[in-house]
C-alpha positions in Angstrom: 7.0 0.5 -23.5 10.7 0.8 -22.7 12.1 -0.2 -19.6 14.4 0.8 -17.4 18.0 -0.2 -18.4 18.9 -1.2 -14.5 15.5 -4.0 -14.2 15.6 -5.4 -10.8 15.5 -9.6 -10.9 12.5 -10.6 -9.7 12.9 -12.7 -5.7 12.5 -16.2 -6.4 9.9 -18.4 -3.8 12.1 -19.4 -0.5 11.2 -22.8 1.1 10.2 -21.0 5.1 8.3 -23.9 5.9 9.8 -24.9 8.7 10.1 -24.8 12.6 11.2 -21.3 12.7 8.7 -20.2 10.8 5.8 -21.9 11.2 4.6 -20.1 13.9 4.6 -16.6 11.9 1.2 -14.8 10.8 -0.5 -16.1 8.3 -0.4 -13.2 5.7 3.3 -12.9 6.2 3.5 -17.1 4.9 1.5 -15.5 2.2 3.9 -12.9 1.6 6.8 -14.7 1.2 5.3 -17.5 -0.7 5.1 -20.4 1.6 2.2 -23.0 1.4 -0.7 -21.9 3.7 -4.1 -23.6 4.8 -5.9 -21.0 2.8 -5.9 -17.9 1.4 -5.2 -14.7 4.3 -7.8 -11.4 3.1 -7.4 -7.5 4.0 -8.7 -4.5 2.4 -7.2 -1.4 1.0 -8.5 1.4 3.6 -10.4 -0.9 5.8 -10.2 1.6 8.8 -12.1 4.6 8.3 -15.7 6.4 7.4 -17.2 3.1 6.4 -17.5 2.4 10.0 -19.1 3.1 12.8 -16.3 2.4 15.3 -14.7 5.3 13.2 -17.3 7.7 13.1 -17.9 7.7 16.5 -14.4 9.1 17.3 -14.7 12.0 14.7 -15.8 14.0 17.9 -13.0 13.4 19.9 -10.1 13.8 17.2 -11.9 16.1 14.4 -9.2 16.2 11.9 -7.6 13.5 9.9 -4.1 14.2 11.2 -4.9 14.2 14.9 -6.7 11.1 14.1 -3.2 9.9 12.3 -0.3 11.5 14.3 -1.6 11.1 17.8 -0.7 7.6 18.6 -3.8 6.2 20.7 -6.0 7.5 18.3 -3.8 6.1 15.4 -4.1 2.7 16.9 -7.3 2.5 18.2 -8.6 3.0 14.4 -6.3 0.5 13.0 -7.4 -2.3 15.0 -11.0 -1.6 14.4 -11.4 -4.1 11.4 -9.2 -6.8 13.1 -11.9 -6.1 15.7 -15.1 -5.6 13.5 -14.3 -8.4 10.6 -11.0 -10.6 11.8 -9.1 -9.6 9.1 -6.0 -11.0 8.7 -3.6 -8.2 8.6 -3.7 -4.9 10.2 -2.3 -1.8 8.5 -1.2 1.2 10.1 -3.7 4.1 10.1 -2.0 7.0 8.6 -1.7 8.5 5.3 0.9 8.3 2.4 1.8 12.4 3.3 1.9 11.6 7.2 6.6 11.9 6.4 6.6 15.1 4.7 6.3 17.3 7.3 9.9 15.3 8.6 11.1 16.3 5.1 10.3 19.9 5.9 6.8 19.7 3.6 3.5 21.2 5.9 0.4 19.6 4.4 -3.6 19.8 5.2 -5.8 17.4 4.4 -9.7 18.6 4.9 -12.7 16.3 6.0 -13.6 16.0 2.2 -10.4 14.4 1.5 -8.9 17.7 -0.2 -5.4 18.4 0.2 -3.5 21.7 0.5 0.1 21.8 -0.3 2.4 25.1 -1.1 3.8 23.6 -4.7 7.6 23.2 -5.6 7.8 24.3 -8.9 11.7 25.8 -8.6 15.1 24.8 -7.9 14.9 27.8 -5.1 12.0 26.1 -4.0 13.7 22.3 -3.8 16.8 23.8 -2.2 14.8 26.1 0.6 11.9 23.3 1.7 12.6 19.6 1.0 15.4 18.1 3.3 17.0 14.8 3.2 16.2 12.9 6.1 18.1 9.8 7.5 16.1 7.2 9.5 17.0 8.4 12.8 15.6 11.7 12.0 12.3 10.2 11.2 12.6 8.4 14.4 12.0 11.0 16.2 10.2 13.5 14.1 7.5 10.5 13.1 7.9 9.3 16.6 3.8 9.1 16.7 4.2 6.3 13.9 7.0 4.0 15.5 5.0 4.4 18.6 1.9 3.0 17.2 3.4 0.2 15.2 6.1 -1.1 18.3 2.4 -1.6 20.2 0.6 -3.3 17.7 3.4 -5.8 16.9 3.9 -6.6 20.5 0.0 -6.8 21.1 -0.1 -9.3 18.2 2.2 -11.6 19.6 1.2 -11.8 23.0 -1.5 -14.5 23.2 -3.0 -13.8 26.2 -4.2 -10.6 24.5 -8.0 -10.8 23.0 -6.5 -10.1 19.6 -5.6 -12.7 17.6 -2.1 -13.3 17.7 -2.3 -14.6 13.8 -2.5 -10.7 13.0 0.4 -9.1 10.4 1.1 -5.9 10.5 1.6 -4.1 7.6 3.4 -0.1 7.0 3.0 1.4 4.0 4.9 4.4 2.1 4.0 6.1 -1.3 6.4 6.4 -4.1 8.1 9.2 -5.0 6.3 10.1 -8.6 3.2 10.3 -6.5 4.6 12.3 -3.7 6.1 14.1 -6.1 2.9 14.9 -8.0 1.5 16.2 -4.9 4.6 18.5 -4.2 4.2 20.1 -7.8 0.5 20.0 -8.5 -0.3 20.9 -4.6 -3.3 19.3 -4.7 -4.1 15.9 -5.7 -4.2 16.3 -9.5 -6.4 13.6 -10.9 -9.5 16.0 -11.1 -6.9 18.5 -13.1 -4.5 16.2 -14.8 -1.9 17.0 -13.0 -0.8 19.9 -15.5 1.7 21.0 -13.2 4.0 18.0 -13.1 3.0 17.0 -16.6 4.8 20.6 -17.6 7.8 20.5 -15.7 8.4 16.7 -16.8 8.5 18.2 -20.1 10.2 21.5 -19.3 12.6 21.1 -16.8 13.1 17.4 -16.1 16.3 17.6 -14.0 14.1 19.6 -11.7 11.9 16.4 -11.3 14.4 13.8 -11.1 16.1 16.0 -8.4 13.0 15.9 -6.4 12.7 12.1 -7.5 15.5 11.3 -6.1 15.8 13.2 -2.6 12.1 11.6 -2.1 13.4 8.1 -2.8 16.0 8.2 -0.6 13.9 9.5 2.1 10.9 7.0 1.5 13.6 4.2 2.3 15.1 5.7 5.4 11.2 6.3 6.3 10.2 2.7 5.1 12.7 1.0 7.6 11.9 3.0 10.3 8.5 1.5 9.9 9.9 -2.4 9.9 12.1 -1.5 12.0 9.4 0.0 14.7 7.5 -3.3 13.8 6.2 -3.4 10.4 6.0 -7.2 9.0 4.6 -6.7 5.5 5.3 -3.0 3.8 2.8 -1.7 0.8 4.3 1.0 -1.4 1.7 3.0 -3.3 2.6 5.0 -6.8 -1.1 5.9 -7.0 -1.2 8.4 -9.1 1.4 7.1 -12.0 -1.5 5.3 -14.0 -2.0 8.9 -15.2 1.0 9.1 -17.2 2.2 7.9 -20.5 4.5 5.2 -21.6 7.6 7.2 -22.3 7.2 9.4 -19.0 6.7 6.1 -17.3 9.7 4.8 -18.0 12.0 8.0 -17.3 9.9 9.5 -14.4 8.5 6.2 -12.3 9.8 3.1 -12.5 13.1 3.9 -12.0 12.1 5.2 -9.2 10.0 2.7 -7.6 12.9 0.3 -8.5 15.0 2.6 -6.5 13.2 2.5 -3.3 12.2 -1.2 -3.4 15.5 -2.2 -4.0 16.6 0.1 -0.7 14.4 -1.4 1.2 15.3 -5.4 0.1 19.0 -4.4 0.9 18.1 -3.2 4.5 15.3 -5.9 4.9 15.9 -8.8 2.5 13.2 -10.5 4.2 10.2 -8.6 4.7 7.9 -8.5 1.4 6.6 -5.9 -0.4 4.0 -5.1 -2.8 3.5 -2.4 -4.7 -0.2 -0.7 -5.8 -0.5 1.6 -8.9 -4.6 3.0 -9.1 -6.5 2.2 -12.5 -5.6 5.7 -14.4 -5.8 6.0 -18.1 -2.5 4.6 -18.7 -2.7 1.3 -16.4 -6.2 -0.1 -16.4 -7.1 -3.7 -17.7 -3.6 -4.8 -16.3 -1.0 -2.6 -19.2 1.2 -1.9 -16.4 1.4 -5.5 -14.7 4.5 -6.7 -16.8 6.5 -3.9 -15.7 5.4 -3.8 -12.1 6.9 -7.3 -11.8 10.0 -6.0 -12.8 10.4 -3.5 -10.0 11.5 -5.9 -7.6 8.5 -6.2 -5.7 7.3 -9.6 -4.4 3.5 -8.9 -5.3 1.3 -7.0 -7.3 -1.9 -5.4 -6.1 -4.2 -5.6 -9.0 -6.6 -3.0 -9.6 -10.0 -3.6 -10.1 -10.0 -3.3 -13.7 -8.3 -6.7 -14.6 -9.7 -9.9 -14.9 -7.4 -12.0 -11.9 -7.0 -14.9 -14.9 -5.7 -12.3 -17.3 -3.2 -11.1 -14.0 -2.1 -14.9 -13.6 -1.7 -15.6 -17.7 0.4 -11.9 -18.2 2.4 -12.6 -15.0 2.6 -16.0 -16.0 6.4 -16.2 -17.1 7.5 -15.4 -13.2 5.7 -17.6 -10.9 7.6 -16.1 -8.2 5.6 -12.5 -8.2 2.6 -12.5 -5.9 -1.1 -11.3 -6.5 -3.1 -9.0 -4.7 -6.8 -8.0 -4.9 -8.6 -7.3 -6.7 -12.6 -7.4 -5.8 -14.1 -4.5 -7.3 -14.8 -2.4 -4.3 -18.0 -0.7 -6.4 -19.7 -4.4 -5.1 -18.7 -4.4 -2.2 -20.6 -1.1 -1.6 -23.4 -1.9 -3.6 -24.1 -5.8 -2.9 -26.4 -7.4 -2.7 -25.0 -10.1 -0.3 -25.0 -13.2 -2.5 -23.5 -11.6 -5.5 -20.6 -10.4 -3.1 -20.4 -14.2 -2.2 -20.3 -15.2 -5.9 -17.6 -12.7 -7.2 -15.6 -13.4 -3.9 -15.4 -17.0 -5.0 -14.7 -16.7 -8.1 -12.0 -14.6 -7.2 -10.6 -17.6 -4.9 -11.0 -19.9 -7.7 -9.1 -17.6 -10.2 -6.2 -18.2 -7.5 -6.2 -21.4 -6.9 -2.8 -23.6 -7.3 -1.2 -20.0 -7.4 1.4 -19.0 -4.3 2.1 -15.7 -2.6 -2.0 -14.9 -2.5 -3.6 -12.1 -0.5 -7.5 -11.5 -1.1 -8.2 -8.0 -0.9 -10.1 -5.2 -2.7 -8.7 -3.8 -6.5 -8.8 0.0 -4.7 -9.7 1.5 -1.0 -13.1 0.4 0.2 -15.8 3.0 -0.4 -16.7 4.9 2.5 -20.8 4.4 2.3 -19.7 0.6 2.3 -22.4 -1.3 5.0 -19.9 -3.1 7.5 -22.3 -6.3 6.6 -21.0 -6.5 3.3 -16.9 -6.0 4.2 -18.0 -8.7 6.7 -19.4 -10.9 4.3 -16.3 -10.7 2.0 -13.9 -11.4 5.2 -15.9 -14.8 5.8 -16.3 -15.9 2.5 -12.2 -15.7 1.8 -11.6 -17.3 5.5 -14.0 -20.1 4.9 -12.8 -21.2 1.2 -11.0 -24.5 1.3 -7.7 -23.9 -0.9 -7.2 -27.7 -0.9 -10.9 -28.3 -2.0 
């Protein structure tokens, strides 16, 4: 495919090894690529139905956003697989739509995941709903979110607390085709095809890229509230833009994710990010790796669809671009126990020699996932001897 004409350079591996740093968590070495005694492991959606912990609070705080936007109820469920498996990074419990409200977007998200937007599908429609938002503004209208990550951070590095003070915290944002997708289509749109957006990047694509634009901008100012309020790590999800082709790629996302990434390098040079696209028809077996690396991001989640070897041998021209993932979270649900050992391993093998690592799952763990086998997978990355 064509590629954007503005490329962002990819961030070369800086030597941190040293007395300032040494301290840090051990997924933020990761992150930026220093050498670390083995590889650190988290998984995409960790907190939520799969366990128990989770479950039991559904009574308490019945809906998704309650359980997201009211802080002690945001924070108890993110630290319930730090507490459950000793993960190795902690990410915020909230959702990808949890800023739109700020923008002047009302959302619902039901208990069977469905969401409920009213679409943009106008210029009258842009102009009366979505505002542009500077951080400040988020401040205080996501003030549930700053809240929640300024008591994590400082909980992870006290040690007297009884949580491991080797914890990183990780914020996440989504990118503005995805957003975007959900502000057209309404709805997520993979069940559909998202027709909606699909049409009006055809029809009226100034329309788009106006609403691609305001959202970037806001998804920075939004992203550095969240380092900012103590986010060490930041994830930026374009779930959705697997589902579009080559030539719409190129106009309608990566500029774009290029766009917020590099927003957020310029306010925060030093915090990593990685980015995440989902296995869609246009991305699966790893056709979208090459051009991820040249957002600007320091690593690449890899989907489950890719072979980690085939990752390391496409990516192989820029060493300094990191690799996340990718166990194949079908597995994880469905065991059994040794074969989840086996895969995990080879996984870590796949990687070895190979810096700016994070072991984690190629797409959110499946809700009906038994807590013994997310454990197992946590144990069998924190045992494995990179030096071995």
């Amino acid at each position: 495919m064509s590629s954007s004409s503005s490329v962002a350079a990819p961030r070369p591996l800086v030597d941190h090894n040293d007395d300032t740093t040494r301290n840090d968590p051990l997924l933020l070495r990761a992150a930026r690529g220093e050498d670390v005694e083995r590889f650190p492991v988290w998984m995409m959606r960790q907190a939520g139905r799969h366990m128990q912990a989770y479950r039991n609070l559904l009574h308490k705080y019945p809906t998704f956003r309650e359980r997201s936007e009211i802080p002690e109820a945001s924070k108890a469920i993110s630290l319930q697989p730090l507490e459950r498996y000793g993960v190795d990074g902690v990410i915020l419990f909230s959702d990808i739509l949890t800023p739109l409200p700020a923008m002047g977007i009302d959302f619902d998200i039901l208990e069977n995941g469905r969401i409920h937007i009213e679409p943009i599908r106008n210029q009258e429609q842009l102009d009366n709903r979505l505002h542009r938002e500077s951080k400040e503004e988020f401040r205080v209208k996501c003030s549930f979110v700053g809240k929640v990550l300024k008591e994590l951070r400082q909980q992870f590095s006290t040690t007297t607390t009884t949580t491991s003070p080797d914890t990183t915290l990780l914020g996440f944002v989504g990118l503005p085709f995805t957003l975007a997708s959900y502000l057209v289509e309404g709805e997520t749109g993979v069940s559909t095809g998202f027709p909606n957006i699909h049409r009006l990047m055809k029809d009226d694509p100034k329309l788009v890229k106006s609403i691609l634009s305001l959202l970037s901008d806001n998804i920075v100012q939004y992203a550095c509230f969240q380092i900012e309020s103590g986010a060490q790590v930041l994830q930026v999800f374009d779930s959705w833009a697997g589902h579009v082709n080559d030539e719409y790629y190129a106009e309608f996302c990566q500029p774009y994710q290029q766009r917020v990434i590099r927003g957020i390098h310029q306010h925060h040079p030093h915090v990593p990010v990685i980015i995440y696209i989902a296995p869609g028809p246009y991305s699966k077996r790893g056709r979208r790796l090459e051009v991820l690396a040249q957002t600007g991001a320091d690593i690449i989640s890899v989907d489950y669809t890719v072979d980690m070897a085939l990752a390391r041998a496409l990516l192989s021209d820029n060493e300094s671009i990191g690799l996340q993932g990718n166990l194949d979270p079908e597995l994880l649900r469905n065991g059994p126990l040794n074969e989840i050992r086996r895969q995990t391993l080879a996984l870590l093998k796949s990687l070895k020699g190979k810096r700016r690592c994070i072991i984690n799952l190629g797409h959110g763990i499946s809700p009906d996932t038994p807590e013994a086998h997310a454990k197992c997978f946590v144990e069998t990355v924190q045992s494995y001897d990179v030096y071995s």
